[in-house]
N, C-alpha and C positions, 0 to 999 in steps of 0.2 A: 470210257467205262471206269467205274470206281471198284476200286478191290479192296474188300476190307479185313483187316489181317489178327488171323484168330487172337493175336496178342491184344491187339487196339477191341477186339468185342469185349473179350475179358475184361481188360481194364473199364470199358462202357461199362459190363455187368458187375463189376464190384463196386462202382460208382455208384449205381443208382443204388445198390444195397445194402453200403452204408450210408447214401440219402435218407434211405426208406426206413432205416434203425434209426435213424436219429429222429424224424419225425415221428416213428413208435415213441420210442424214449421222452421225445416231446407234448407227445400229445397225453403221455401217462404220467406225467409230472403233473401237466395244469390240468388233468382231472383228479389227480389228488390232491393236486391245494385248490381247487373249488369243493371238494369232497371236504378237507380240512375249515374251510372258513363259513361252508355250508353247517358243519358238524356244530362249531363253535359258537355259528350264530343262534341256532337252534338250542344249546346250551343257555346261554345267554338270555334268552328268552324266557324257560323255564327258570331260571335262576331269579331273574328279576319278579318273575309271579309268586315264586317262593317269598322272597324277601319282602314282597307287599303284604302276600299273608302273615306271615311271621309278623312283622310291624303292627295288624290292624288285631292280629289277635293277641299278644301280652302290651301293646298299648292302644287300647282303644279308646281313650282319653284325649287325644292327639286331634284335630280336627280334619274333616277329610279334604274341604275346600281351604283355600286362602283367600283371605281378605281381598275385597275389591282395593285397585289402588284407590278412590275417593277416602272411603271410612281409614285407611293407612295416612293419608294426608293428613285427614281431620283430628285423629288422635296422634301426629306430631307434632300440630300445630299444637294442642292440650300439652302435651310433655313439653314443647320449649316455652313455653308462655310461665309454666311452674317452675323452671329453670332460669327466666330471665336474670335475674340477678347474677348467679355463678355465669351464663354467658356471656354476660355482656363483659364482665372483668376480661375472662375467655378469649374473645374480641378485639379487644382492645389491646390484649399483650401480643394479641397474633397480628395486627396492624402495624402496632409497634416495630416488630421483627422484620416485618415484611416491610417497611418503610426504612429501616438502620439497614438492612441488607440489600434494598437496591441504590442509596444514596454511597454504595462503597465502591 
């Protein structure tokens, strides 16, 4: 037969009830930092709608899309082709450099 001795229950019953505060204590922390990052995200949200209107109403000059990458190609190839000259110099010194510094 087991006897169990009012000191050893006590001690049982204060155990499981600072168990049981600590998981209060735990479970009200991580529902206030999901409350906090739920808060923040939801900020964030609003904020960024804000700033798209702001943006589209004192510059509405700004285009809404971006260029496909094709027409972004085809108007580089236009700008280095008008550039050739200054490139190629360009080129040639960065060759240069890059040939004198692995030959060392």
């Amino acid at each position: 037969m087991i006897t169990i001795n009012e000191d050893t229950q006590d001690t049982y019953v204060k155990g499981t009830d600072a168990m049981n505060g600590l998981l209060e204590n735990g479970l009200g922390l991580m529902i206030l930092g999901m409350g906090f990052v739920f808060l923040f995200l939801v900020v964030l949200i609003y904020a960024t709608g804000f700033m798209s209107t702001f943006i589209h109403r004192f510059f509405p000059d700004l285009p809404d899309k971006l260029e496909s990458p094709a027409i972004k190609q085809s108007n580089s190839r236009q700008v280095a082709s008008s550039h050739s000259t200054m490139d190629s110099k360009v080129v040639v010194a960065i060759t240069a450099a890059i040939h004198q510094h692995r030959n060392k």
